[in-house]
N, C-alpha and C positions, 0 to 999 in steps of 0.2 A: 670171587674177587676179580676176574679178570672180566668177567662179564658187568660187572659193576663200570670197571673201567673203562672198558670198549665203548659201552654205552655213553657215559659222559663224553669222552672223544666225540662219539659221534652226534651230540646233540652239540659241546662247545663247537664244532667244528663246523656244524652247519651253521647257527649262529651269527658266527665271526665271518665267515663266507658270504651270508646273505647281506649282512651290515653291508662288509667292503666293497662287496658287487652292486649295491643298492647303491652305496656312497659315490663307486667309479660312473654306473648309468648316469646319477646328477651330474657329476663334475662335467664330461663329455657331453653336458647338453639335456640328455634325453629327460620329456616331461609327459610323455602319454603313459597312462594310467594305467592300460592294458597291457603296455610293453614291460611295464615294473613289476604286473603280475604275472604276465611272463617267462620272465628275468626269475625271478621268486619260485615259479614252480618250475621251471627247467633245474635250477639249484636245487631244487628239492629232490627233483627226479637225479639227479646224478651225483651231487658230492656225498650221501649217505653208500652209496654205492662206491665210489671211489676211496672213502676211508675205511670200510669193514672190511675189503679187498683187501686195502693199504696193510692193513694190520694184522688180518689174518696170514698172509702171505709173508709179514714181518716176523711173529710169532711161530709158523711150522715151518718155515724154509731156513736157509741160510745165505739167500740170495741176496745181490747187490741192491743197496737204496735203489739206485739210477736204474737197472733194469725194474722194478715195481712200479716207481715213479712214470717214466714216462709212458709209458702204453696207458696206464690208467688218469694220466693228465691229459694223453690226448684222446683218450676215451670221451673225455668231460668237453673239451674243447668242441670235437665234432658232432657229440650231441645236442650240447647247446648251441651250436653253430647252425644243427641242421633244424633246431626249433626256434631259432631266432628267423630263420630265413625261412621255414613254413608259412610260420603262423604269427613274424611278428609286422609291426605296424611301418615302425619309423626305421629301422635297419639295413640302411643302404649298403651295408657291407658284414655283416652277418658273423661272419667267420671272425673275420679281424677282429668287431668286436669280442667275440667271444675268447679269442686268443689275445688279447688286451687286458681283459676284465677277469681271465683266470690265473695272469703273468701278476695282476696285479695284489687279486687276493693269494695268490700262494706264495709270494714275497714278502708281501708285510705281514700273513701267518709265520712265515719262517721268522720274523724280524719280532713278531712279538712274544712269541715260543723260548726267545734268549735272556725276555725278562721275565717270565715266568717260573 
């Protein structure tokens, strides 16, 4: 059961992530093609990573939200930050994006989580 569950999290959650981060990249401009695949597989590479953590560590511990949360948000932050500014095209500023774009999908995740 719990593996049932885990798993859905972690496919809704990528998902929802990719949409919103795809949707933030448009909004703020960005249109190269390489940079959205990118965006796409740096997500890939880290928010499945970030939520099995998220939940496993929810599940056998009894430790605070806010200490899981942050270390494994800016885990995601500075990976995508440091694959944006590798390897990406159009990202004059790398990081920010990436601290923009992870501020924005894990707020309106939070925000759509309360009508669910």
């Amino acid at each position: 059961m719990i593996g049932e569950t885990l798993l859905a999290a972690l496919v809704i959650s990528l998902i929802l992530t990719v949409a919103l981060e795809t949707g933030f990249f448009l909004i703020v401009g960005k249109r190269d093609k390489k940079d959205l695949l990118l965006l796409l597989l740096a997500n890939t590479l880290t928010n499945p990573v970030v939520v099995l953590s998220y939940w496993l560590t929810v599940l056998y511990t009894q430790w605070n939200i806010y200490i899981i949360l942050i270390p494994l948000e800016l885990f995601a932050v500075l990976a995508e930050g440091w694959l944006y500014k590798k390897y990406g095209r159009g990202f004059k500023r790398p990081f920010l994006f990436s601290i923009a774009a992870n501020m924005v999908s894990f707020w309106l995740g939070v925000l759509i989580q309360q009508f669910i």
